[in-house]
N, C-alpha and C positions, 0 to 999 in steps of 0.2 A: 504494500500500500504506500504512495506517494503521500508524501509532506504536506497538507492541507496549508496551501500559502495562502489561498481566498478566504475571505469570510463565509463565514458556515448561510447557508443559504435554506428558510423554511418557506416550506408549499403552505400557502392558508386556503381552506375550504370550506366555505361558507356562500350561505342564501346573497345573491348580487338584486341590488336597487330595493332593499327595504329600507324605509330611514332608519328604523335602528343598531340593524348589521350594518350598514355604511358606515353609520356614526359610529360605531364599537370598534370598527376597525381603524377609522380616521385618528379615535381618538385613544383609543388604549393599546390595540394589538400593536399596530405598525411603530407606534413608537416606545414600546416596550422591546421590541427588536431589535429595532435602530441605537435604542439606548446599549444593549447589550451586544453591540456589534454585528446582529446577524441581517441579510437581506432577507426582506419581504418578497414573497412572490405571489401576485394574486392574479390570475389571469383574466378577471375583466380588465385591470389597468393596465396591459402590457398594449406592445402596439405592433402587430403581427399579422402579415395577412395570409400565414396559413390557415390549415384546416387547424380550430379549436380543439377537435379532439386529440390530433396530434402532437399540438402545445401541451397541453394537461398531460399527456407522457410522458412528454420529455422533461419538460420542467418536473414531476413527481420523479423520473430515473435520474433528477442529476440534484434534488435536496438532499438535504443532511437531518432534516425530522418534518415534522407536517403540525398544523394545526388547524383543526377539523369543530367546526362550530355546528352546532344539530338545530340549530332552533328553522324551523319551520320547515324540517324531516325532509330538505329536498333529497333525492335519491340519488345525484349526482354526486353531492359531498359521503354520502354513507359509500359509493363506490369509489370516491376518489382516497379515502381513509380508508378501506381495509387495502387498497393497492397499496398504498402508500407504505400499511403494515404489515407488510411480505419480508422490509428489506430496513425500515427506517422507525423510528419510535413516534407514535401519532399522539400528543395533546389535543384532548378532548375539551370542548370548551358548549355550555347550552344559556340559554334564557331561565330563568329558574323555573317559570310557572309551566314548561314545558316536564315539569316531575308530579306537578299533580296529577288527584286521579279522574277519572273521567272526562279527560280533555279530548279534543278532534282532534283525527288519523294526524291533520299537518298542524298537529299542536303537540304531539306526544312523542317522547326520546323513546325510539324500539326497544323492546326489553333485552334485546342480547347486549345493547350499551349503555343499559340502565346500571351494568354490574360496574362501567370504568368509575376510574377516580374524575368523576366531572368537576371541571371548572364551573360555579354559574355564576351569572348576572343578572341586575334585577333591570336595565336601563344604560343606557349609552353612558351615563354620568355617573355610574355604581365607582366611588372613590376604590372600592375596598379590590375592585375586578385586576387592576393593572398590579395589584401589591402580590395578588396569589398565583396571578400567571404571571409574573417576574420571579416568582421565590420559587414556582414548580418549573420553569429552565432551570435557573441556576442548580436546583438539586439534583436534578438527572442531563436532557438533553447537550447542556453546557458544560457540564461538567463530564458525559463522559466525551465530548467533542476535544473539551482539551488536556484530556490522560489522552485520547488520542491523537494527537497532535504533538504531544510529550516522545513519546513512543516512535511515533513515524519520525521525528527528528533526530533522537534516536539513531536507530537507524539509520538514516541518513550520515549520519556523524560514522557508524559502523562500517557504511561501503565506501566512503570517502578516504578514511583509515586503509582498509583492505586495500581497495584497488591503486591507494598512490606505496603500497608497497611494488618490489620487482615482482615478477614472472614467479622464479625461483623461489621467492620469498613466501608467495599467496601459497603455493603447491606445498610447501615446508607446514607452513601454518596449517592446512587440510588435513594435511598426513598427522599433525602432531593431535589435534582436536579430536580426530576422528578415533585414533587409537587409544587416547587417553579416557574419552566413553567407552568402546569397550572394554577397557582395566576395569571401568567401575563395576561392571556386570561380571567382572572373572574369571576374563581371559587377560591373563595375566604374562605368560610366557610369550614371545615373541620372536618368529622366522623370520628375517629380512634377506629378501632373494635380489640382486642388484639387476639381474637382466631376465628379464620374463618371457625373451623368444629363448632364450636357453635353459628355463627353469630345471625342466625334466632330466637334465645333465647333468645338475653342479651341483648333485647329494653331498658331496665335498665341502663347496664353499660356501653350507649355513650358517649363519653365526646367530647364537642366542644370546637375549640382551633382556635385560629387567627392566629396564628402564628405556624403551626404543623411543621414545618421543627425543633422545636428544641426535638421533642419528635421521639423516635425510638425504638420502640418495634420487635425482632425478630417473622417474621410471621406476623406480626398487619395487617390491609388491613385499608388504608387511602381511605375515601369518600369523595367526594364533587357531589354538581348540582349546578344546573343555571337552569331557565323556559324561554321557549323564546315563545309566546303565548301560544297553548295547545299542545306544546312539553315542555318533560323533559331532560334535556343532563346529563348524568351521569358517570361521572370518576373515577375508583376503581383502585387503586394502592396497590402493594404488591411485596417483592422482597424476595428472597429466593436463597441459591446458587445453588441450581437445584431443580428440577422438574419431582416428580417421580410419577410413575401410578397413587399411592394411593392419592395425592396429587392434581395430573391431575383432580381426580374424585372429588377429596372435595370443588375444581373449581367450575368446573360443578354445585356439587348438591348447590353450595352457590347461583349462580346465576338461578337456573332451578331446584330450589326444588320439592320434590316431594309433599310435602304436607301443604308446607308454604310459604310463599312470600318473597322476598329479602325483607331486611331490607327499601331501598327506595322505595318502592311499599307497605309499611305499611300506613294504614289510621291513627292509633295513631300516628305516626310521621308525615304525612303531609294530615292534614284534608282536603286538596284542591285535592286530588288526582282526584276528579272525572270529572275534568275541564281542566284532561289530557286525549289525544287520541293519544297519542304516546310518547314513550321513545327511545331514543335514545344513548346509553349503549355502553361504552370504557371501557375494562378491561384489564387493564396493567401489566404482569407478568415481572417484569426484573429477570434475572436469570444471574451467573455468568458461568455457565455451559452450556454446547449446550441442547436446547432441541427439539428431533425430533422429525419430522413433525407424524411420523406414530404415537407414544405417542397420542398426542392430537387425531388425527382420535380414536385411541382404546378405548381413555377416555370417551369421550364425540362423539359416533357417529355419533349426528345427526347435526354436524359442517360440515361446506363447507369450500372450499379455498377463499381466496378471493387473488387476482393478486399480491401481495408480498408476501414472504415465511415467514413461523412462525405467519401469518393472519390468523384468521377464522370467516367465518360470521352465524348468525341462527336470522330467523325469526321468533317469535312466538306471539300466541293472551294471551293475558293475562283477564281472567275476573274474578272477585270480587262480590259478592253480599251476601251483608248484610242485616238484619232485618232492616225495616224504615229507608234504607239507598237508594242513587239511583245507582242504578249496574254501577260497574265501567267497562268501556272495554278498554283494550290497546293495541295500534301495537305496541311490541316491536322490535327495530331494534337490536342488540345484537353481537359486534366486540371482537373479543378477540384478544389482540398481545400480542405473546409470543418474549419477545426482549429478545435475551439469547447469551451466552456467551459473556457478556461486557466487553471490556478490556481496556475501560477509558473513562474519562469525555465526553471527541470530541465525543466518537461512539456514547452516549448517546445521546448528546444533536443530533446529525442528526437522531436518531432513532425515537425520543422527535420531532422533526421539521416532520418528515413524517407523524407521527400520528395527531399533531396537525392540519396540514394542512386537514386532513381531518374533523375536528370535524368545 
């Protein structure tokens, strides 16, 4: 969400050309607004020669709250308020004698908004009207507009930070944020593979580190597991500022070799392998650049979607069988998320929180 640099902008929806909505509005709404920085939007006083209907759209898709007056039950304002409150928080505002009982149809508040918190007024000149619809902004609409505004700045200050680092630097930062989340959850040990088209090769040159956030290799792919009975959970990290074809596939053949094993599904690295019957396989691509979805389908075809964008999921059997050894068999369960274009710590760490949550 973008830094709210305008003033926060409310839709008003109320009865047009009765003297005392005119005058309620003349005299109390608009400049109780005004006083608190916000524009007024009321579409009889605009000056537009489109179609009406299509203003009251736009104008409702582009406010920041509404204030919806009922007196005299026109059916335009009750549909311009519940639109309104799909997306935005609607103030409710009536005539008071519109609460008594036995009033006419175009005198009576419907009962399904007889339940809101109603503002009323007894008259255009009700001193007391401009005091409680100034105190009911300030305690909601305004006040969450500027934690909101708070936040989005924020933020802003976040990717300002981030991006006026180097290349090198942003990818360092990724790598260290990413793995120190999952420390927290208990994967603790740590594989750093430096070149990941030769993974499957260099059983030799792993180096395990306790503390891997101080090490950053461009490219490297960060490992860890955890056993949780005869499952294995495995988390592969790597970040890179994009994500191209060739790169897409070196993915792939790392994790879905053609004629060798990933490195954690080696029996010389983990002699228990065979008192596993399933893995369960998180491979974390951050990227500073977008990477789209068709990419990944072209790379690796035999990926699915999985319900969030830049997810892909692949089932496969994995078997093993060794001389005087006992056949290994495994479900692999096998996630890929491509988190791409990061443009600061916050996006990370909610990108980091969704993933996690599923592991």
């Amino acid at each position: 969400m973008m830094v709210l640099r305008r003033k926060p902008r409310c839709f008003v929806a109320m009865a047009f050309d009765q003297p005392d909505t005119d005058q309620l509005y003349d005299k109390a709404i608009r400049p109780v607004l005004r006083r608190n920085g916000v524009v007024p939007v009321i579409i009889n006083r605009r000056e537009d020669n489109r179609d009406i209907n299509h203003q009251i759209i736009e104008q409702l898709n582009s406010c920041d709250f509404c204030i919806a007056d009922l007196t005299y039950t026109r059916p335009s304002v009750y549909y311009e308020a519940g639109y309104a409150q799909r997306a935005v928080e609607v103030i409710y505002t009536v005539r008071a004698d519109h609460l008594l009982k036995n009033q006419d149809e175009d005198r009576r508040v419907h009962f399904d908004l007889q339940m809101k918190p109603l503002i009323t007024w007894k008259d255009p000149t009700d001193y007391a009207f401009p005091k409680k619809l100034e105190r009911r902004l300030k305690s909601t609409v305004l006040k969450e507009i500027a934690v909101r505004v708070k936040e989005d700045e924020k933020l802003k200050r976040e990717k300002d930070k981030f991006s006026s680092l180097a290349i090198n630097k942003r990818l360092e930062v990724l790598r260290r944020k990413a793995i120190n989340a999952f420390r927290n959850i208990g994967f603790n040990d740590w594989v750093i593979r430096r070149n990941m088209r030769s993974l499957p090769h260099l059983l030799s040159s792993s180096r395990h580190f306790k503390n891997p956030s101080k090490y950053a290799y461009r490219d490297s792919l960060f490992i860890a597991e955890r056993k949780r009975k005869k499952k294995k959970i495995v988390v592969c990290i790597t970040s890179c500022e994009k994500v191209g074809l060739k790169k897409m596939k070196e993915i792939g053949a790392m994790v879905l070799p053609r004629y060798s094993q990933p490195y954690y599904l080696s029996r010389e690295i983990d002699p228990q392998l065979h008192k596993v019957d399933t893995t369960e396989e998180h491979h974390l691509v951050l990227t500073l650049n977008n990477t789209p979805a068709t990419r990944a389908m072209s790379a690796m075809p035999y990926l699915s979607f999985e319900k969030q964008p830049n997810r892909y999921v692949v089932e496969k059997l994995y078997q093993d069988e060794v001389r005087n050894e006992p056949l290994v068999r495994i479900s692999r369960h096998i996630h890929f998320y491509f988190l791409s274009k990061i443009e600061s710590e916050m996006q990370l760490r909610e990108y980091l929180e969704e993933v996690i949550n599923n592991i």
